[in-house]
N, CA, C and O atoms as a MOPAC input file, in Angstrom:
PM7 MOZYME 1SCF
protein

 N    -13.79000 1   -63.51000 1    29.10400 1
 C    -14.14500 1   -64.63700 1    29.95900 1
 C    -13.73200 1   -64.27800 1    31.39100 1
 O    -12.61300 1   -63.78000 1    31.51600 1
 N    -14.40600 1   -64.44200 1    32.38200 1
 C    -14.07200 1   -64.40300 1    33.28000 1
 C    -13.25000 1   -64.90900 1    34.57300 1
 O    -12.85400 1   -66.03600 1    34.27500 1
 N    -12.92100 1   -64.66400 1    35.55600 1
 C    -11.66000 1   -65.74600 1    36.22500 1
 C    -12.34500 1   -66.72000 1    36.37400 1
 O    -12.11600 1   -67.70700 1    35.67400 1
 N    -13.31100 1   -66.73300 1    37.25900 1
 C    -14.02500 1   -68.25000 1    37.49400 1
 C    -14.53900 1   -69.06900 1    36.26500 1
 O    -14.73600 1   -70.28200 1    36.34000 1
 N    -14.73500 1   -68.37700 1    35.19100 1
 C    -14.68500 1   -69.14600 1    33.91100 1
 C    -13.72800 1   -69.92300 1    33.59000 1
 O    -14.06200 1   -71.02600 1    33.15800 1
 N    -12.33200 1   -69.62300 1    33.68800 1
 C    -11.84800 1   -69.76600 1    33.18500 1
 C    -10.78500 1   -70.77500 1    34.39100 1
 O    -10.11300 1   -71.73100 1    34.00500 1
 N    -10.81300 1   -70.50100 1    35.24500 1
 C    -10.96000 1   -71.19800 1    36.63300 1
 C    -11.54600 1   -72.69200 1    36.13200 1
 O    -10.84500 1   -73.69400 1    35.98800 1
 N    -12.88000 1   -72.61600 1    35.91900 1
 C    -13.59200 1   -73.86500 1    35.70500 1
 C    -13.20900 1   -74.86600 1    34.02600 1
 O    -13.32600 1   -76.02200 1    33.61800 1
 N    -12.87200 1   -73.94900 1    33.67700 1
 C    -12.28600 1   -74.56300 1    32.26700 1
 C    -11.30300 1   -74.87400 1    32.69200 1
 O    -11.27100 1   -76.06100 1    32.36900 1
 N     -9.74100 1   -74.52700 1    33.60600 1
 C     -8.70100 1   -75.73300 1    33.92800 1
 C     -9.79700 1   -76.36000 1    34.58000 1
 O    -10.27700 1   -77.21500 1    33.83700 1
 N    -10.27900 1   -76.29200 1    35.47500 1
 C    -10.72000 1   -77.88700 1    35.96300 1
 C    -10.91400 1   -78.72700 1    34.98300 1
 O    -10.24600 1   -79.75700 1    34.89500 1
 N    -11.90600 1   -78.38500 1    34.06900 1
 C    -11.87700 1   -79.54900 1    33.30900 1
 C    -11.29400 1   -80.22900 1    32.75000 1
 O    -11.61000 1   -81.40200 1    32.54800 1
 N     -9.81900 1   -79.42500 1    32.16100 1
 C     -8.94800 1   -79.79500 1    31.31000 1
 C     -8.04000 1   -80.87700 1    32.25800 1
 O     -7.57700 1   -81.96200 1    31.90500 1
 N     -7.95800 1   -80.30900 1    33.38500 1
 C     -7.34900 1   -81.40600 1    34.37400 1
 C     -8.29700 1   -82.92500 1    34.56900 1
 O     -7.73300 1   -83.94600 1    34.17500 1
 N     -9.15300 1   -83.01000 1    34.93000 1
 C    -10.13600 1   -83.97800 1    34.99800 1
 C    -10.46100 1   -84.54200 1    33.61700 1
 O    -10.97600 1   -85.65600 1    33.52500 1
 N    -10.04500 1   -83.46400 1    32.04100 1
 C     -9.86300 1   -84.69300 1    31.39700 1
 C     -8.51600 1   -84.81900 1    31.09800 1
 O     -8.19400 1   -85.09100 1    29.94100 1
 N     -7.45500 1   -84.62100 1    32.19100 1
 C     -5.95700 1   -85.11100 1    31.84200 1
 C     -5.42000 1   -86.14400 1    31.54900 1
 O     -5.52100 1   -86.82200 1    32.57100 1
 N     -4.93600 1   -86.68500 1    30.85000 1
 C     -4.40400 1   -88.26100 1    30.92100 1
 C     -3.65200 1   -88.67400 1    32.55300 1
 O     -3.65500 1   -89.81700 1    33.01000 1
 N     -3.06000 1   -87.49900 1    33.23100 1
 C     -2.39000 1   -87.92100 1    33.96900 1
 C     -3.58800 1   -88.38600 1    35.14600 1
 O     -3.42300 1   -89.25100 1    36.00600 1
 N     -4.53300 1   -87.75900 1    34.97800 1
 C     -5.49300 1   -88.25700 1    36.56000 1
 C     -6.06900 1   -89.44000 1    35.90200 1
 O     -6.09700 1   -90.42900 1    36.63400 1
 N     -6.52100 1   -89.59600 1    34.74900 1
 C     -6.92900 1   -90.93100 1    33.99400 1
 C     -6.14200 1   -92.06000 1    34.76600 1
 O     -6.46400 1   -93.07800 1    35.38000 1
 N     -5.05400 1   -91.46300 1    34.47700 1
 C     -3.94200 1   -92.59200 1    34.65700 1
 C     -3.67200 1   -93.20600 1    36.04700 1
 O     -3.25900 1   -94.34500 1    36.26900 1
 N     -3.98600 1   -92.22800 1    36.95900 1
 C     -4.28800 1   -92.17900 1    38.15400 1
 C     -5.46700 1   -92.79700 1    38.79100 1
 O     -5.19100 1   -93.70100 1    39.58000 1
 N     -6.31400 1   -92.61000 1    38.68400 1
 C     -7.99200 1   -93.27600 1    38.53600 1
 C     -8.05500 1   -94.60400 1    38.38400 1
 O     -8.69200 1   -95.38500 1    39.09100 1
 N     -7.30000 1   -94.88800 1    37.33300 1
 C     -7.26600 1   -96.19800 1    36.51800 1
 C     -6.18200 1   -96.99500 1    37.84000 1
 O     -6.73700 1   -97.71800 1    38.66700 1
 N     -4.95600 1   -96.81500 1    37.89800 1
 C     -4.12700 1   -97.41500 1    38.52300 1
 C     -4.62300 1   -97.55800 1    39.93000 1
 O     -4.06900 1   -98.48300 1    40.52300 1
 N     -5.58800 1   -96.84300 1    40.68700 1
 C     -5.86400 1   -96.84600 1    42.20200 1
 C     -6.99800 1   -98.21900 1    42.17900 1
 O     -7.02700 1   -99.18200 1    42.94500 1
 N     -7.99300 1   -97.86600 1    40.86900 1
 C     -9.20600 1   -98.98200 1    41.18000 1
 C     -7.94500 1  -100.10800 1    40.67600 1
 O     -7.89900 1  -100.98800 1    41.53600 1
 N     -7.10000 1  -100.32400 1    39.77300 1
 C     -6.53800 1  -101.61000 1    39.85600 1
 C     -5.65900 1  -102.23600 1    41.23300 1
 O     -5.04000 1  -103.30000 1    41.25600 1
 N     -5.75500 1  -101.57600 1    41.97900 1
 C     -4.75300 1  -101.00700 1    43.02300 1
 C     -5.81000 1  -101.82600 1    44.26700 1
 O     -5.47300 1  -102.70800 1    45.05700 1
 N     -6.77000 1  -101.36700 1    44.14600 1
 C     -8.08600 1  -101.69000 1    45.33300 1
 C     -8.71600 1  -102.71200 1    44.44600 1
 O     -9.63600 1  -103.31800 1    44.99500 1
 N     -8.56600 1  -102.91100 1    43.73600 1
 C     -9.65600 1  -104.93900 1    43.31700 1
 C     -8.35500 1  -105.91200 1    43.65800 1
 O     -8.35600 1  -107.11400 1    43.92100 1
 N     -7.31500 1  -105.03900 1    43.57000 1
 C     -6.66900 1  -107.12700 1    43.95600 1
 C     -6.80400 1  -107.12700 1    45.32100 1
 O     -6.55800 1  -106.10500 1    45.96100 1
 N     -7.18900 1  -108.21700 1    45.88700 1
 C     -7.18200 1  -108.62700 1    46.93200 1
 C     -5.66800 1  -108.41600 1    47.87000 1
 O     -5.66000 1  -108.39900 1    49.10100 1
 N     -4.62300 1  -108.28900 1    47.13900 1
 C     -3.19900 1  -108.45300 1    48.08500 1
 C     -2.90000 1  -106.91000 1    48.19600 1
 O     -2.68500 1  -106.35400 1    49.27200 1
 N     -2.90900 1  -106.30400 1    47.02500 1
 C     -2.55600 1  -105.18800 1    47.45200 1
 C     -3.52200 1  -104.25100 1    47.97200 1
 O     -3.18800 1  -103.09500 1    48.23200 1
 N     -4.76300 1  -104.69700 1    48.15000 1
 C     -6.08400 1  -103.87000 1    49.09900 1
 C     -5.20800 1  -104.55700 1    50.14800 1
 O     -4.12800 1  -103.96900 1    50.17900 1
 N     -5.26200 1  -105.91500 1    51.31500 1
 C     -5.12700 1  -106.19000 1    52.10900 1
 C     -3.86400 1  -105.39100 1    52.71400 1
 O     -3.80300 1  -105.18000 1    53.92600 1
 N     -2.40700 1  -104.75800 1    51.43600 1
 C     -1.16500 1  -103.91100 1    52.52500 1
 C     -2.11300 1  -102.87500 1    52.69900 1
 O     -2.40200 1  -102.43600 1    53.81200 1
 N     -2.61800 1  -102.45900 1    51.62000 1
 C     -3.57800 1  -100.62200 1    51.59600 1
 C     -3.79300 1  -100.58200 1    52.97500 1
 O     -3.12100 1   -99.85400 1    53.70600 1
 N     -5.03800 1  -101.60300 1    53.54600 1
 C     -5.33100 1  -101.37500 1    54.10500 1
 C     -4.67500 1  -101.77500 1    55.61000 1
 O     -4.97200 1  -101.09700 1    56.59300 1
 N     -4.01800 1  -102.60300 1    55.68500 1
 C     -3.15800 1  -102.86600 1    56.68500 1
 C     -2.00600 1  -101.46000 1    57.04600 1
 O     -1.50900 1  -101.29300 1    58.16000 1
 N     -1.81500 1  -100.78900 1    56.15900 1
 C     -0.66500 1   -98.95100 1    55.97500 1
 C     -2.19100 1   -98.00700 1    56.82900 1
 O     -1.99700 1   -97.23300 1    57.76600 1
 N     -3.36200 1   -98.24600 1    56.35600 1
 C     -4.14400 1   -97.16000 1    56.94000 1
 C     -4.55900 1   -97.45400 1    58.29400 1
 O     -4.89600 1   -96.52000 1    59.02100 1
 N     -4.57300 1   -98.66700 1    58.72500 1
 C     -4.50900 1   -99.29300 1    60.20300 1
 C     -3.28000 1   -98.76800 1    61.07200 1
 O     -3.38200 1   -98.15700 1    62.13500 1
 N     -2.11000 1   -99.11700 1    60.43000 1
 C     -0.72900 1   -98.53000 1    60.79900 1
 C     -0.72500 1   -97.02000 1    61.02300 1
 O     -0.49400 1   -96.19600 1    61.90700 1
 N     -0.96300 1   -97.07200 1    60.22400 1
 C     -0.87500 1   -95.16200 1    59.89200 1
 C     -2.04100 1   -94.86800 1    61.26300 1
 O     -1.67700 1   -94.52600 1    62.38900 1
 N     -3.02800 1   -95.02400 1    60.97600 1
 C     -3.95900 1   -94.42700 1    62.73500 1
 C     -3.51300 1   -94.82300 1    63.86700 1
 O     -4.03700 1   -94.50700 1    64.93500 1
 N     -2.42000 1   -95.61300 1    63.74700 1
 C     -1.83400 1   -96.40300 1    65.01100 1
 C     -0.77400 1   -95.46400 1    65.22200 1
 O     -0.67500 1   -95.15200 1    66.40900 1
 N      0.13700 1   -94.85400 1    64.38100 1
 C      1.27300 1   -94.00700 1    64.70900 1
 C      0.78800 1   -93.06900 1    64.65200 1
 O      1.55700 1   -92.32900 1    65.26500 1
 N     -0.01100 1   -92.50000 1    64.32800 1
 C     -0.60900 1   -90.80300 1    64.79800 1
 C     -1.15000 1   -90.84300 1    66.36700 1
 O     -1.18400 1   -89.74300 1    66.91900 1
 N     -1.56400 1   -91.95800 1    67.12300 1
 C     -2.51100 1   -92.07200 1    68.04800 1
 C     -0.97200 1   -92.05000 1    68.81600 1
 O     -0.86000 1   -91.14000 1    69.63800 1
 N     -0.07800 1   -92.71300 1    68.69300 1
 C      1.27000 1   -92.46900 1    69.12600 1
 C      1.85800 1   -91.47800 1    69.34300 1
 O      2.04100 1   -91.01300 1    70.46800 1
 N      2.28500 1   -90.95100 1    68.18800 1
 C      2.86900 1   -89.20100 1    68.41500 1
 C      1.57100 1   -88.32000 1    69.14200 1
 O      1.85200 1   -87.48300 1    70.00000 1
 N      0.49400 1   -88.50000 1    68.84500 1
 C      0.04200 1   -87.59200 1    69.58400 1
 C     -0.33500 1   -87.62700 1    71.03400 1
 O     -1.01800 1   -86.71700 1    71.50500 1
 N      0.16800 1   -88.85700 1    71.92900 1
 C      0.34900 1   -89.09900 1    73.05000 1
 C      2.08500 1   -88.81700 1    73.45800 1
 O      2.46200 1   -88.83700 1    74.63000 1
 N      2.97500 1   -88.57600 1    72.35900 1
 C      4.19300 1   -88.24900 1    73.04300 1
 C      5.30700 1   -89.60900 1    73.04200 1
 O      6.53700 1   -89.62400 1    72.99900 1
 N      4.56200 1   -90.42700 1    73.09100 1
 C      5.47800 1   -91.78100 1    73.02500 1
 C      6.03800 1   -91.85900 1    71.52400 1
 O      5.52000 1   -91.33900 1    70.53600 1
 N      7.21500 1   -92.62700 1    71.57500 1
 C      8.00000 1   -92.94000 1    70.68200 1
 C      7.56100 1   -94.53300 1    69.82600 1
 O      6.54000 1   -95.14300 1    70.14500 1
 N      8.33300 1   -94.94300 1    68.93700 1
 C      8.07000 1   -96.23000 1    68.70000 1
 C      9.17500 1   -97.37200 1    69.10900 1
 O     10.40300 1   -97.30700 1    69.14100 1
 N      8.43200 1   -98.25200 1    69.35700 1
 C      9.67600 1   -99.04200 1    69.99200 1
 C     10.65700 1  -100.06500 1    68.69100 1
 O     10.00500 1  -100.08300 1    67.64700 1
 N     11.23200 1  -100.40600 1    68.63500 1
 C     12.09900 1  -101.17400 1    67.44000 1
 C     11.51200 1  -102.09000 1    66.91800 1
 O     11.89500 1  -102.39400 1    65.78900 1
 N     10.41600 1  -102.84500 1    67.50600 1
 C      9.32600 1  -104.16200 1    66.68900 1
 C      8.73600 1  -103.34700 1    66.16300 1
 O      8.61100 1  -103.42900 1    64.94100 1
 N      8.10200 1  -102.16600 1    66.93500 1
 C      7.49000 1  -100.99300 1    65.90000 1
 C      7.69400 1  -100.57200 1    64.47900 1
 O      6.93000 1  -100.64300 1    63.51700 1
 N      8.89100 1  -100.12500 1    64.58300 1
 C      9.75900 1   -99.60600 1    63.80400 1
 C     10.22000 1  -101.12700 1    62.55300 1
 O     10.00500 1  -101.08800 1    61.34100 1
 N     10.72600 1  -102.06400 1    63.14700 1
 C     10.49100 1  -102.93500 1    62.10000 1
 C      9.29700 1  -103.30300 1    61.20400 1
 O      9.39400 1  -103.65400 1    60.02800 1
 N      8.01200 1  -103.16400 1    61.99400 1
 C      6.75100 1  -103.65700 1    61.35800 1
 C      6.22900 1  -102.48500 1    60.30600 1
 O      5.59600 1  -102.71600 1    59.27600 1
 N      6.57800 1  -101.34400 1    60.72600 1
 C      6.54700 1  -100.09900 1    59.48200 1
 C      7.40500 1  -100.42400 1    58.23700 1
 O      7.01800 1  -100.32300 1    57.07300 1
 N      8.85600 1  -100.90400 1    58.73100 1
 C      9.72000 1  -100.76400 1    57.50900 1
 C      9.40700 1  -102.16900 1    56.65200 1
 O      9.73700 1  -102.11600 1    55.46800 1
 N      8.79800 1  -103.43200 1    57.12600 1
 C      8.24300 1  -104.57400 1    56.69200 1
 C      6.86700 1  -104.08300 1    55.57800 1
 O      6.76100 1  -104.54100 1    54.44000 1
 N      6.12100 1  -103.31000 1    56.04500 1
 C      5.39900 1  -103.11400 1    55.65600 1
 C      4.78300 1  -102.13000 1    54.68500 1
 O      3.64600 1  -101.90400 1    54.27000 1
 N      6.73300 1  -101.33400 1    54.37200 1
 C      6.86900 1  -100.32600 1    52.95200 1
 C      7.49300 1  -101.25200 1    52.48300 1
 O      7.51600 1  -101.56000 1    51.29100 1
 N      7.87000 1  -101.60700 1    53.07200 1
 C      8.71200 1  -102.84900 1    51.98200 1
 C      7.38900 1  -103.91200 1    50.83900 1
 O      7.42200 1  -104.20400 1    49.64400 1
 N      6.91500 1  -104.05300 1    51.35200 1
 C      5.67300 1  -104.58100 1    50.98300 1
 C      5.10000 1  -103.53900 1    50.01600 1
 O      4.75900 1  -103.85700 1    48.87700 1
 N      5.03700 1  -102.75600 1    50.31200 1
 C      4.04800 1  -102.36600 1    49.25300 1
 C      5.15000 1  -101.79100 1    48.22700 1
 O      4.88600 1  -101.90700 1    47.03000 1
 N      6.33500 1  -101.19400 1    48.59000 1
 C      7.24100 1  -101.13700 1    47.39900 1
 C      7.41000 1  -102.38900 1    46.77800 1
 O      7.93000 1  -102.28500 1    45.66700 1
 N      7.18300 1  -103.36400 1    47.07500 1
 C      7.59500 1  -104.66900 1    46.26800 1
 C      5.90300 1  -105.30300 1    45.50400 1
 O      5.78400 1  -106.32000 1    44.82000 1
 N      4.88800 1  -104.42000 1    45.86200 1
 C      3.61000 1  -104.89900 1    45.29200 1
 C      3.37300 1  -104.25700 1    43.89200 1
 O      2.71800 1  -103.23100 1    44.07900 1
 N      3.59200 1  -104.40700 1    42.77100 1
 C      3.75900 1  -103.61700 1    41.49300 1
 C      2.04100 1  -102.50300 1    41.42500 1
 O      1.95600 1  -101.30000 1    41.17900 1
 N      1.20900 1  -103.23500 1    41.66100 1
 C      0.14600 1  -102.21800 1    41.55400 1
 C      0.19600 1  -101.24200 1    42.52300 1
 O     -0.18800 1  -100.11600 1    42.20600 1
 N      0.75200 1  -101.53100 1    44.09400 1
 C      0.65700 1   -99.82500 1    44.68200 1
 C      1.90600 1   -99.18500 1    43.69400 1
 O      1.83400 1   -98.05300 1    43.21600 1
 N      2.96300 1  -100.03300 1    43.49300 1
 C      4.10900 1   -98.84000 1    43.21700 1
 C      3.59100 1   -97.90900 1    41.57100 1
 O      4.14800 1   -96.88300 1    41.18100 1
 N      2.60400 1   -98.50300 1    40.95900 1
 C      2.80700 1   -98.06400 1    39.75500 1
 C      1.16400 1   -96.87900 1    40.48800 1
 O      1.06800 1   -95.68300 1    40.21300 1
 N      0.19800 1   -97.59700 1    41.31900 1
 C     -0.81500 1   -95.79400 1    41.84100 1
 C      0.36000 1   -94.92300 1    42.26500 1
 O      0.26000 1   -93.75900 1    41.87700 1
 N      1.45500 1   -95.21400 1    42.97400 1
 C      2.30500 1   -94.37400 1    43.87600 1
 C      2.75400 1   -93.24800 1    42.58300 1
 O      2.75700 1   -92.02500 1    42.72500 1
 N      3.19900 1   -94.13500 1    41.04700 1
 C      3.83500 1   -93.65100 1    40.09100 1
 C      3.02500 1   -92.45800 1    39.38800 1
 O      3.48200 1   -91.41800 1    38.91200 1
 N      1.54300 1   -92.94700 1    39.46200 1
 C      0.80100 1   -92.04300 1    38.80900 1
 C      0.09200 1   -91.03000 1    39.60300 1
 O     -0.63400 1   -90.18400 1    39.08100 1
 N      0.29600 1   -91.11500 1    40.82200 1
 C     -0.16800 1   -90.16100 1    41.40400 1
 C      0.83600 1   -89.07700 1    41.57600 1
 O      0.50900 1   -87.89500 1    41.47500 1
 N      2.04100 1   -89.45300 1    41.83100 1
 C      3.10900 1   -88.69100 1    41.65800 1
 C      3.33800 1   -87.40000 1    40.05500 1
 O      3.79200 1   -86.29100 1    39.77400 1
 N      2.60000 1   -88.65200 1    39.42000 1
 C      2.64900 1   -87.21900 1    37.93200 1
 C      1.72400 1   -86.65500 1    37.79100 1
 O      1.69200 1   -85.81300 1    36.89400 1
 N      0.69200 1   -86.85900 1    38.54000 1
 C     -0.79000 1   -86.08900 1    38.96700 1
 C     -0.25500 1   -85.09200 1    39.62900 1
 O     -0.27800 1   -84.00000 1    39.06200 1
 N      0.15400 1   -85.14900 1    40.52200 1
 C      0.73000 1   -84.32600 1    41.39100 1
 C      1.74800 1   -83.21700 1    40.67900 1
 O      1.62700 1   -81.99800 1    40.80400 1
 N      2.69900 1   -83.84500 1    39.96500 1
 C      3.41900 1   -83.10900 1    39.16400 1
 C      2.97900 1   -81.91300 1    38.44700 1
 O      3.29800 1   -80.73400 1    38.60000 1
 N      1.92800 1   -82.65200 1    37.37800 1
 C      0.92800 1   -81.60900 1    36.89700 1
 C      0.39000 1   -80.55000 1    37.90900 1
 O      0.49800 1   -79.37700 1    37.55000 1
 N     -0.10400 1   -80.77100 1    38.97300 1
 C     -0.81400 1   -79.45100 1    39.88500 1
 C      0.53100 1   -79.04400 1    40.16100 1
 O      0.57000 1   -78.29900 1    41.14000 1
 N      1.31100 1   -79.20300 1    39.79800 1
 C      2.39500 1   -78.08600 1    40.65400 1
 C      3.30700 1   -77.62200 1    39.58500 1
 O      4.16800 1   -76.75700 1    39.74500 1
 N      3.09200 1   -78.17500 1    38.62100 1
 C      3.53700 1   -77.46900 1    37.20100 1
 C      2.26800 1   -75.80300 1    36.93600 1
 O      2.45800 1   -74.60300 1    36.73700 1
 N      1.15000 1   -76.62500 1    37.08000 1
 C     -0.16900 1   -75.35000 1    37.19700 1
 C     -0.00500 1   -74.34000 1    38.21300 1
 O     -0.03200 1   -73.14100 1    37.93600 1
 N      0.14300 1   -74.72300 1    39.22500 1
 C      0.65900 1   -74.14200 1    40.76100 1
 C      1.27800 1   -72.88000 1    40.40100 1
 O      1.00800 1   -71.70500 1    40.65000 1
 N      2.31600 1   -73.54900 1    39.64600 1
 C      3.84100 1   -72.69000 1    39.27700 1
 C      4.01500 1   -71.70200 1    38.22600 1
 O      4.86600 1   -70.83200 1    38.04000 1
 N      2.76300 1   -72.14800 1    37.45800 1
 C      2.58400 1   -70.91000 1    36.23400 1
 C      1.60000 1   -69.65900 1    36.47800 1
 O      1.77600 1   -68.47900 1    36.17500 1
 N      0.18400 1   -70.46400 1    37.30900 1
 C     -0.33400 1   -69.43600 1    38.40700 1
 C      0.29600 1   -68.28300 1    38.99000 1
 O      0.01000 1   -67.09600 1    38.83200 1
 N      1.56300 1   -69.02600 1    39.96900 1
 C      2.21200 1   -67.78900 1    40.94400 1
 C      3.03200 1   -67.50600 1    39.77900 1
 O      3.93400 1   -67.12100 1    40.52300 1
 N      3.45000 1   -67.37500 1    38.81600 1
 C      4.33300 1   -66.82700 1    37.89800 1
 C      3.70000 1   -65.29500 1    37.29100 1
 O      4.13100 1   -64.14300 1    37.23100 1
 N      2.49600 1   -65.96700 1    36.90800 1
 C      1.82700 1   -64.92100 1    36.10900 1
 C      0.80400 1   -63.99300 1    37.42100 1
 O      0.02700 1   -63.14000 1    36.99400 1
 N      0.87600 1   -64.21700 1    38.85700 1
 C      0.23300 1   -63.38200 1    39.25300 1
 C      1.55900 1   -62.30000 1    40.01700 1
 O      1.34600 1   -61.16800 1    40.45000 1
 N      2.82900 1   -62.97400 1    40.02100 1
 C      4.02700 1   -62.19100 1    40.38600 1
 C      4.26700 1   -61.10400 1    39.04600 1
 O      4.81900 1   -60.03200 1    39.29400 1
 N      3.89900 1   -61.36700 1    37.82400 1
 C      4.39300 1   -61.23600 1    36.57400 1
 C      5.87100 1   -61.55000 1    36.53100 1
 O      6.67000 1   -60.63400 1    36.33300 1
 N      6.10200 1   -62.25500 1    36.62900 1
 C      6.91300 1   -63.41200 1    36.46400 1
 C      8.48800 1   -62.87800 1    36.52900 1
 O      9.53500 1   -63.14200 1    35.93800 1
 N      8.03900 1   -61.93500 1    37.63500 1
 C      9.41200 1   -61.33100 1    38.67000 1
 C      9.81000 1   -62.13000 1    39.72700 1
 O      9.21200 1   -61.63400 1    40.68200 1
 N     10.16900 1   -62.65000 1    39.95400 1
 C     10.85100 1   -62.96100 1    41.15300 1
 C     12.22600 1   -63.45000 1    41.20400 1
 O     12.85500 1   -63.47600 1    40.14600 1
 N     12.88500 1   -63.91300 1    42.48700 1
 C     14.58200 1   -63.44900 1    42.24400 1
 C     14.35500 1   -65.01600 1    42.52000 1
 O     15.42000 1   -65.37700 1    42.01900 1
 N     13.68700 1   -66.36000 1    42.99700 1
 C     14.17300 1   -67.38300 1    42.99100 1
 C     14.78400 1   -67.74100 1    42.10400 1
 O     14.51300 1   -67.19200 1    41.03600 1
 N     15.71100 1   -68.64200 1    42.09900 1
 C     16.61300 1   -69.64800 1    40.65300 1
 C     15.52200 1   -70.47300 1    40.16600 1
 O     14.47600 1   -70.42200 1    40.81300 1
 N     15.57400 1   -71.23300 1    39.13400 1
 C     14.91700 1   -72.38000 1    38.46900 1
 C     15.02300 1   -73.20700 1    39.09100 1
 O     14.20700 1   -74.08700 1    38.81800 1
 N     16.05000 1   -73.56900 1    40.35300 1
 C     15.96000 1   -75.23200 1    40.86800 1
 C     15.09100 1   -74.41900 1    42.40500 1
 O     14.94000 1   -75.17500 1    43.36500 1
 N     14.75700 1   -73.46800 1    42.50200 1
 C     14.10200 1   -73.52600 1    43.82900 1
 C     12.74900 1   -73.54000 1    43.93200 1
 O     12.07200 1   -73.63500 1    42.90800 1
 N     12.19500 1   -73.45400 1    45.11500 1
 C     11.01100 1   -74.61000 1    45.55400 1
 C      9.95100 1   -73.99300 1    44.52900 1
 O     10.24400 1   -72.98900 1    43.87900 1
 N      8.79900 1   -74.57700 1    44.41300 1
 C      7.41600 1   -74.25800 1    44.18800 1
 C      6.70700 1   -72.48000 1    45.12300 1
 O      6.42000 1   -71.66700 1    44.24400 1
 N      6.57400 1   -72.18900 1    45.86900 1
 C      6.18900 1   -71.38200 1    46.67200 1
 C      6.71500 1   -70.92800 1    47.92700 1
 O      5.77800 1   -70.83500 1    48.71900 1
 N      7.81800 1   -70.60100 1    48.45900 1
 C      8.06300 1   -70.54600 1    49.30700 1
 C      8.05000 1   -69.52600 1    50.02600 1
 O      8.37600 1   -69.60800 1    51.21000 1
 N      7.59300 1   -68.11300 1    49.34600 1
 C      7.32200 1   -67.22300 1    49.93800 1
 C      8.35500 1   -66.49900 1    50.79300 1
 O      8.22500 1   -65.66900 1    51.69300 1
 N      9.20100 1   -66.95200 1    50.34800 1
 C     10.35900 1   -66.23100 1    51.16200 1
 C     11.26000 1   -65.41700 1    50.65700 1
 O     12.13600 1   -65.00400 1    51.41700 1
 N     11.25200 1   -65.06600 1    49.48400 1
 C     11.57500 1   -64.38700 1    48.88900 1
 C     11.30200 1   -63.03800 1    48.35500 1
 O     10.14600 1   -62.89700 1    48.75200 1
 N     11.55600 1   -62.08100 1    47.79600 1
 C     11.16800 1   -60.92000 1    47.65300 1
 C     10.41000 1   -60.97700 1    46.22400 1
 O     10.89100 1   -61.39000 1    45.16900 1
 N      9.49800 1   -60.61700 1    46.37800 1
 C      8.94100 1   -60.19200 1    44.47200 1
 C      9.17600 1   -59.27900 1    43.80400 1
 O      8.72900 1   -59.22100 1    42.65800 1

């Protein structure tokens, strides 16, 4: 079989993962309620508002800075973002569990990092 064969066969196996299921599932429940679409989208308003910021150089001022921390607060306290936040997080997990067996087996599974160090960091010797 070939790499891109076999390439395309994880994809699939990922796409039919429980963990992106789980993921999928939790975002559309995430975007039909009305309260927790309204923080969603009130964080992606925010969010273009503080990039348009830093990238002019200015800082945020402390109402600023309160209305950000009001407004994780919020969505940490909204159970449907925290539980997309939850499953995207083990989505994520998974690609970097894959990530990690990838660079393992294309190092042949030499390298001098420890077990608690990063995913890729390339800084190390092979």
């Amino acid at each position: 079989m070939s790499i891109i064969a076999k390439a395309r066969e994880l994809g699939e196996e990922i796409a039919r993962s429980h963990e992106l299921a789980a993921m999928i599932q939790a975002q559309q429940a995430m975007l039909q309620d009305p309260a927790a679409k309204q923080i969603i989208d009130e964080f992606h308003q925010k969010q273009r508002f503080l990039q348009m910021i830093q990238t002019q150089g200015l800082e945020l001022t402390e109402s600023q800075k309160a209305d950000v921390e009001d407004l994780e607060k919020r969505m940490m306290d909204n159970p449907l973002i925290t539980e997309f936040f939850r499953a995207q997080h083990n989505f994520e997990q998974l690609l970097e569990e894959i990530n990690q067996i990838i660079s393992d087996a294309i190092s042949g599974g030499q390298h001098s990092c420890s077990d608690e160090s990063c995913s890729c960091c390339c800084g190390c010797e092979f």
